[in-house]
TIRO-2110 file (N, C-alpha, C; in Angstrom, 1 decimal):
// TIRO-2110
-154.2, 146.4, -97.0, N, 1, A
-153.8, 147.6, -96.3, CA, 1, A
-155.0, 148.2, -95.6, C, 1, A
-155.0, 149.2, -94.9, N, 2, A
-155.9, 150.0, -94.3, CA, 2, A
-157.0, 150.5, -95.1, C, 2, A
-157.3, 150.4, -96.3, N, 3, A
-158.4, 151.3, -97.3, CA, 3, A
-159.2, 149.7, -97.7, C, 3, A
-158.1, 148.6, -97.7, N, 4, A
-159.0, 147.9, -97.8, CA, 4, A
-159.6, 146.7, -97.0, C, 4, A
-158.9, 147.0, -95.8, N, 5, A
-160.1, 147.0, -94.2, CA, 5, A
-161.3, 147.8, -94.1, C, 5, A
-160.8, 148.7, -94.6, N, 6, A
-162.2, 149.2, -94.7, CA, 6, A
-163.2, 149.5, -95.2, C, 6, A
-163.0, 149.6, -96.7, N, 7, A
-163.7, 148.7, -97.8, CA, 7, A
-164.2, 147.4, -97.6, C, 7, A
-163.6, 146.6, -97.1, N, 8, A
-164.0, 145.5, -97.0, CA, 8, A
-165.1, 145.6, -95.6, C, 8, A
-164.6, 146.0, -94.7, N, 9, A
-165.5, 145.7, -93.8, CA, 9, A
-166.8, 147.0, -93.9, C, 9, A
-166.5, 147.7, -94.6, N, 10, A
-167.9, 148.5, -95.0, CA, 10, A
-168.9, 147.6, -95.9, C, 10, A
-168.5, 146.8, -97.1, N, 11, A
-169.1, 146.4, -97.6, CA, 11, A
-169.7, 145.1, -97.0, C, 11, A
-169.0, 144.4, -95.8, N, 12, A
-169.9, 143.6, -94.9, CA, 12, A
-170.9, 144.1, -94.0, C, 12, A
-171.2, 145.1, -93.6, N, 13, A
-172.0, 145.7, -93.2, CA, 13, A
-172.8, 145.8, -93.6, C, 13, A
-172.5, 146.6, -95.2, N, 14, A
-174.2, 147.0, -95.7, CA, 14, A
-174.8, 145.9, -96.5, C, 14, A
-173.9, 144.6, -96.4, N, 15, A
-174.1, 143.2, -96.9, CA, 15, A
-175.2, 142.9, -95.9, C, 15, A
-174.5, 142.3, -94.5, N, 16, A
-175.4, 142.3, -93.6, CA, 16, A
-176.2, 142.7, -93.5, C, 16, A
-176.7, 144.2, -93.7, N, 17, A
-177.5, 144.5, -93.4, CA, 17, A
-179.4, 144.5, -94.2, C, 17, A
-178.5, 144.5, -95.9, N, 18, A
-179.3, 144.1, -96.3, CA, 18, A
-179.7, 142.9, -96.6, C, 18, A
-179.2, 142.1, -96.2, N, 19, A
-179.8, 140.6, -96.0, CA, 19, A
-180.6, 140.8, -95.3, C, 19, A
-180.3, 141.4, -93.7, N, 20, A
-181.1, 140.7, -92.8, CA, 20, A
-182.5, 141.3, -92.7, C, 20, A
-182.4, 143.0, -94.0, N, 21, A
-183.4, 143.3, -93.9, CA, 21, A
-184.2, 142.2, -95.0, C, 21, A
-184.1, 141.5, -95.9, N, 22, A
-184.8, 140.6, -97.0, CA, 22, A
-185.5, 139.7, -96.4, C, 22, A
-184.3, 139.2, -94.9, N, 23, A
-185.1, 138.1, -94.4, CA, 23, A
-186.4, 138.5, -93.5, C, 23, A
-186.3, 139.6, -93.0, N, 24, A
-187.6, 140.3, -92.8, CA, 24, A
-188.8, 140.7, -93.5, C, 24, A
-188.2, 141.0, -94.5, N, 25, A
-189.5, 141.8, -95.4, CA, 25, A
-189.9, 140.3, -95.9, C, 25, A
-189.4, 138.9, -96.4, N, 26, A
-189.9, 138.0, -96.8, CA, 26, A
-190.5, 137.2, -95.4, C, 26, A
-190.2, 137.6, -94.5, N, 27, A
-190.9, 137.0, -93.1, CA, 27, A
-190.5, 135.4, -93.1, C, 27, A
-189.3, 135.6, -93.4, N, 28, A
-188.2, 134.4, -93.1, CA, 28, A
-187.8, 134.1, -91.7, C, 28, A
-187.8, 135.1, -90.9, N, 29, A
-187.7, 135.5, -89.6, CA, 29, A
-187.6, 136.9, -88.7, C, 29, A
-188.0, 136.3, -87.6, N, 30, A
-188.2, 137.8, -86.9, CA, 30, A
-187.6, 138.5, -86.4, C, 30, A
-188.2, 139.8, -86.2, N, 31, A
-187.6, 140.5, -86.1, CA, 31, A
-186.8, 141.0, -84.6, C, 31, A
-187.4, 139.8, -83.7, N, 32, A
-186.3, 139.9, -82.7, CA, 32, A
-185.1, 138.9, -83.1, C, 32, A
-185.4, 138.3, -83.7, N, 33, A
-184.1, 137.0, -83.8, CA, 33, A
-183.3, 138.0, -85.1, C, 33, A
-183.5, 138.7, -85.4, N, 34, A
-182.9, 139.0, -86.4, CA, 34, A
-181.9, 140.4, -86.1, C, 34, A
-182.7, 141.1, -84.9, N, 35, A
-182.1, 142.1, -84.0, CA, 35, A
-181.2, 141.7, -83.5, C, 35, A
-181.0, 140.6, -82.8, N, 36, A
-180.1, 139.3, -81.9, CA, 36, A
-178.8, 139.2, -83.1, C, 36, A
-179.2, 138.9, -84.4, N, 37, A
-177.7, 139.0, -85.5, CA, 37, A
-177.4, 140.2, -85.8, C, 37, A
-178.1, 141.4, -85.6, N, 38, A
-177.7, 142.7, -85.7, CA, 38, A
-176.9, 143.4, -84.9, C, 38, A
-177.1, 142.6, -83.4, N, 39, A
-176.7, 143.6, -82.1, CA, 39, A
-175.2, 143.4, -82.0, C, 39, A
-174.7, 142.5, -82.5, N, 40, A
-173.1, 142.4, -82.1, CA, 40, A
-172.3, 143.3, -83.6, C, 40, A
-172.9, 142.9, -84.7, N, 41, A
-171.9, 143.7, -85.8, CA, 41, A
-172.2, 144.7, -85.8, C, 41, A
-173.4, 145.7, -85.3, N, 42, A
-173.6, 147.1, -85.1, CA, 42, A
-172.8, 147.5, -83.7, C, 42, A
-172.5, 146.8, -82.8, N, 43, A
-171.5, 147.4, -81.5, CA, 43, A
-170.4, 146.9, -82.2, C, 43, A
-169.6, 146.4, -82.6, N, 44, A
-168.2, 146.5, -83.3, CA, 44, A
-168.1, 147.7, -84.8, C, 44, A
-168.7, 147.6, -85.2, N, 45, A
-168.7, 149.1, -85.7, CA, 45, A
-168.8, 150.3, -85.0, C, 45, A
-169.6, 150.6, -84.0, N, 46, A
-169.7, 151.8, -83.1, CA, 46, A
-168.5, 151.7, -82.6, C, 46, A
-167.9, 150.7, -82.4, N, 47, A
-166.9, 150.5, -81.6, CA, 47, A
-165.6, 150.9, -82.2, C, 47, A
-165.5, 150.4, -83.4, N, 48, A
-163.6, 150.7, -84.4, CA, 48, A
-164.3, 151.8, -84.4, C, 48, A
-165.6, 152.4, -84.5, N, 49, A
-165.4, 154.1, -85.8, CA, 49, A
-164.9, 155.1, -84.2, C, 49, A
-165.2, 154.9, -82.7, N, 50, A
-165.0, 155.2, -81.7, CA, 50, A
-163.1, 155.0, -81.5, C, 50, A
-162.8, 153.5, -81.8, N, 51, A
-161.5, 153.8, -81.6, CA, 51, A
-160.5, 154.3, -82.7, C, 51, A
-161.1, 154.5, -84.2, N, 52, A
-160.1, 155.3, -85.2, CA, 52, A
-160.4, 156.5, -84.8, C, 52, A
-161.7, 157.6, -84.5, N, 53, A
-161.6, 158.8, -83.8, CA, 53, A
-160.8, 159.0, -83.0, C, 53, A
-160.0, 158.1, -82.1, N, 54, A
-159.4, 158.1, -80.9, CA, 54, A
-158.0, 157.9, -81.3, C, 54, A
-158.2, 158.2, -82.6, N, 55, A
-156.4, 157.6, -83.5, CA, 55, A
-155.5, 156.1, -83.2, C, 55, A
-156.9, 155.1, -83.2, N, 56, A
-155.8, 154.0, -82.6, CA, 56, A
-156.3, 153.1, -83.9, C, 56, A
-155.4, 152.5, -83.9, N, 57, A
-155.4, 151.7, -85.5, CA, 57, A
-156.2, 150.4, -84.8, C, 57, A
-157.5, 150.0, -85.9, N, 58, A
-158.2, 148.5, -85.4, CA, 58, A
-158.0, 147.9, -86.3, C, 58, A
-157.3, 146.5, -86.1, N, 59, A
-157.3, 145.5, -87.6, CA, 59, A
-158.4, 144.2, -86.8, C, 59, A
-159.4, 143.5, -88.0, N, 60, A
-159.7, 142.6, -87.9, CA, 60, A
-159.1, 141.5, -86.7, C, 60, A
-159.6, 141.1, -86.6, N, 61, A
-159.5, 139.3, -85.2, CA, 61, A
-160.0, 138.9, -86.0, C, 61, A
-159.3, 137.4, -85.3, N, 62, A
-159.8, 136.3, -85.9, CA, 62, A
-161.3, 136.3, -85.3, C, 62, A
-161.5, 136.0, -84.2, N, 63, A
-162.7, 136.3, -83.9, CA, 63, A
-163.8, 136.7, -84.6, C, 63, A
-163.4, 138.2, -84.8, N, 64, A
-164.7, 139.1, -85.4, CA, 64, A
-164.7, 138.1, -86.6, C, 64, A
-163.6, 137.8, -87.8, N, 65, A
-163.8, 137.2, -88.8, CA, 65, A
-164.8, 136.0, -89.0, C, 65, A
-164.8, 135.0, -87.8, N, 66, A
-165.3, 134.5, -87.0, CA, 66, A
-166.9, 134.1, -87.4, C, 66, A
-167.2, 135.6, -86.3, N, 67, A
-168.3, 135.7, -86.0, CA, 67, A
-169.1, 136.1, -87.7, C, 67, A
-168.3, 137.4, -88.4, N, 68, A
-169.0, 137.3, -89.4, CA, 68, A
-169.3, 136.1, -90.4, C, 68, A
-168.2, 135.1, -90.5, N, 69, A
-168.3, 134.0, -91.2, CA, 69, A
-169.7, 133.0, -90.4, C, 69, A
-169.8, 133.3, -89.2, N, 70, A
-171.0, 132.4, -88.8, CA, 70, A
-172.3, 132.8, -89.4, C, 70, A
-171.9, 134.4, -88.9, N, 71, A
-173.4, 135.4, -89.6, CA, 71, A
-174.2, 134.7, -90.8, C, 71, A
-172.9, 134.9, -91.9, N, 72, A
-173.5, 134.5, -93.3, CA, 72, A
-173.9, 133.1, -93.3, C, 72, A
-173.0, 132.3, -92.3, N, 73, A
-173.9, 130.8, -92.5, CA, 73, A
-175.6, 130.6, -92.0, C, 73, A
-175.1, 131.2, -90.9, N, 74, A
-176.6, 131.2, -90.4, CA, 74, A
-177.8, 132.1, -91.6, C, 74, A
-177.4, 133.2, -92.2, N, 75, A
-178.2, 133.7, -93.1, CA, 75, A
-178.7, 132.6, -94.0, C, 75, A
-177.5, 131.9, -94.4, N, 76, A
-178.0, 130.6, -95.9, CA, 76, A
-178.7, 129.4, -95.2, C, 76, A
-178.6, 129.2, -93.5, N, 77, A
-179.6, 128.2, -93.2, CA, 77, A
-181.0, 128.8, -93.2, C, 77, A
-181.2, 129.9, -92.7, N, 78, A
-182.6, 130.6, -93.0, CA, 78, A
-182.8, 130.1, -94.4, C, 78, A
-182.2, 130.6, -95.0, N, 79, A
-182.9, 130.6, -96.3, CA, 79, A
-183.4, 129.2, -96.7, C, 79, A
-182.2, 128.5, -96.5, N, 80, A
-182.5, 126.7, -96.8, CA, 80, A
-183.7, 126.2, -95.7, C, 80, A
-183.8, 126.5, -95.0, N, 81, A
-184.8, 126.4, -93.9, CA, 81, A
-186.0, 126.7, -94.6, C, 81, A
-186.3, 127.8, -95.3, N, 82, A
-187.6, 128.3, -95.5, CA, 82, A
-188.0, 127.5, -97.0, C, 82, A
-186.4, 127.0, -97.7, N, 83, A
-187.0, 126.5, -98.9, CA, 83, A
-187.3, 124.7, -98.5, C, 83, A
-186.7, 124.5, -97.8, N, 84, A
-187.0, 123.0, -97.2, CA, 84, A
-188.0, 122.5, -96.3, C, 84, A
-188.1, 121.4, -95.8, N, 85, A
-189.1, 120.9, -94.6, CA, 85, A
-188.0, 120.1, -94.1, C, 85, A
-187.0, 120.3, -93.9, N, 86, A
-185.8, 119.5, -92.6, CA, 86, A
-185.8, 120.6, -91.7, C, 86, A
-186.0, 120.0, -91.0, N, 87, A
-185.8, 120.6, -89.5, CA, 87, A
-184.6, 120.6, -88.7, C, 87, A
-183.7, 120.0, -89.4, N, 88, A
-182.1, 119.7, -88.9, CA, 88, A
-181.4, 121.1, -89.2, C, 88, A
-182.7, 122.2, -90.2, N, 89, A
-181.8, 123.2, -91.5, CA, 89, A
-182.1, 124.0, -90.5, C, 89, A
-183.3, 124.2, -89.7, N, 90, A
-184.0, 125.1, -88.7, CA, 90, A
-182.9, 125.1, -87.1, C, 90, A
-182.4, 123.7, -87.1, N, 91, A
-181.5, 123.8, -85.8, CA, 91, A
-180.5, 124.2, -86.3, C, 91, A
-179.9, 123.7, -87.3, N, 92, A
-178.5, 124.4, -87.7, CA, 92, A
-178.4, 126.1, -87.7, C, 92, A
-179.6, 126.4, -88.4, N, 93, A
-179.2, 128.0, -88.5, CA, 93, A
-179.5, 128.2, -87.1, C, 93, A
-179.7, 128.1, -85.9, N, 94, A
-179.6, 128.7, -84.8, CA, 94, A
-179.0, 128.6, -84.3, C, 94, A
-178.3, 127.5, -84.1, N, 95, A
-176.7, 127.1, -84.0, CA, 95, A
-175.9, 127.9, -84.2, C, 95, A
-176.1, 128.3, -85.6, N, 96, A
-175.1, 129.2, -86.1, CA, 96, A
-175.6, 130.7, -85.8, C, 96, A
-176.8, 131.1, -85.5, N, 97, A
-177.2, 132.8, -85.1, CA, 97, A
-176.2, 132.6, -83.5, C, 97, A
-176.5, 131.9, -82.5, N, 98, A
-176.3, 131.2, -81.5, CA, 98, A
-174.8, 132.1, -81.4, C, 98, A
-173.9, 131.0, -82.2, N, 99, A
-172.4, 130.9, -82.3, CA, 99, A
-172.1, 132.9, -82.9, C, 99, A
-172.7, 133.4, -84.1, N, 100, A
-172.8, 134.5, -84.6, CA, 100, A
-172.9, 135.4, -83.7, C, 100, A
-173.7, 135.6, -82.6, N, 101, A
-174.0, 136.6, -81.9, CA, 101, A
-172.8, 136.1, -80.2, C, 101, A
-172.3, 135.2, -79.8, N, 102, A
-171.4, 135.0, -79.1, CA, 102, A
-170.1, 135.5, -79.8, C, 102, A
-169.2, 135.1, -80.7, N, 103, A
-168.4, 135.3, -81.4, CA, 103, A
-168.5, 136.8, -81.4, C, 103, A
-169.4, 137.7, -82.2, N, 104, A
-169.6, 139.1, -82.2, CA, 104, A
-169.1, 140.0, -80.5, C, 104, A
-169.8, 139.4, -80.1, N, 105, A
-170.0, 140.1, -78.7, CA, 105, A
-168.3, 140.0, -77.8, C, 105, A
-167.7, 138.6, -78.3, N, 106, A
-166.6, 138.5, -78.0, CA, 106, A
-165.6, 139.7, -78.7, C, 106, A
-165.8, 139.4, -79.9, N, 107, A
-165.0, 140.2, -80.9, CA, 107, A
-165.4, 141.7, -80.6, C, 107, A
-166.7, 142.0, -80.1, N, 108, A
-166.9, 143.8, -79.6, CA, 108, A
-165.7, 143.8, -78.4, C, 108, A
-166.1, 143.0, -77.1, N, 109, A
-164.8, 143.5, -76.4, CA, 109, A
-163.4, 143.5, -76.6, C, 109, A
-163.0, 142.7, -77.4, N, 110, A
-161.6, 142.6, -78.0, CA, 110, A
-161.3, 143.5, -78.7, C, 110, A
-161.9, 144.7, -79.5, N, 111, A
-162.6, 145.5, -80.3, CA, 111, A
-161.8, 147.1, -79.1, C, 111, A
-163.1, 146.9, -78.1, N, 112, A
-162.9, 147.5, -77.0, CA, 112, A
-161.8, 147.6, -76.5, C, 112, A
-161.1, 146.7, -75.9, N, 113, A
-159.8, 146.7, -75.4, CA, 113, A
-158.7, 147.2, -76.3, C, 113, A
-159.1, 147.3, -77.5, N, 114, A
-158.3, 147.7, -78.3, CA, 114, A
-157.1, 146.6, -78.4, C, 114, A
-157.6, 145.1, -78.3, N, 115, A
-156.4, 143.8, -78.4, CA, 115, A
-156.8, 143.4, -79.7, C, 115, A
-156.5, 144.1, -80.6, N, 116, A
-156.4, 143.5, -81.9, CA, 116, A
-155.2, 143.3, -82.8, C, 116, A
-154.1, 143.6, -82.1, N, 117, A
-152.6, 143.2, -83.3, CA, 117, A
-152.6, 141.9, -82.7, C, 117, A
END
């Protein structure tokens, strides 16, 4: 239901967020590449809290789902990345920040348009 769209997508957020701050503070990666996974799930948020002000109901896309499912993959290739020496682990997670931040940006304007039933 509606409380727990929002629950749920609150708790991906501050998921998000605090990962991406860990991968920072361990200097896993930088901090522009890591701005780059930040910039699309922080404008889809600005974006639904703008259109429930506006009284219009936002439910998830597949898309957005998407994009966040890429997010977290790309987070676990960093990680595998930093504990390994494959360099296949270092293209994959960019691959997937890559796909993460397209998907996002997609899912902000769909977001926008308010085309989410």
């Amino acid at each position: 239901g509606p409380v727990g769209e929002i629950v749920d997508a609150s708790f991906d957020k501050i998921g998000t967020i605090a990962a991406i701050a860990t991968l920072f503070i361990a200097e896993i990666a930088t901090w522009p590449y890591l701005l780059a996974l930040l910039i699309p799930q922080t404008t889809i948020t600005i974006i639904n809290i703008y259109q429930k002000l506006r009284g219009r109901k936002v439910h998830p896309t597949l898309v957005g789902k998407l994009s966040m499912a890429s997010l977290w993959a790309a987070i676990a290739g960093l990680l595998l990345a930093k504990g390994t020496d494959l360099g296949v682990i270092d293209v994959l997670a960019i691959i997937l920040s890559t796909l993460a931040f397209i998907l996002g940006m997609i899912a902000s304007i769909q977001y926008a348009l308010n085309r989410t039933k």
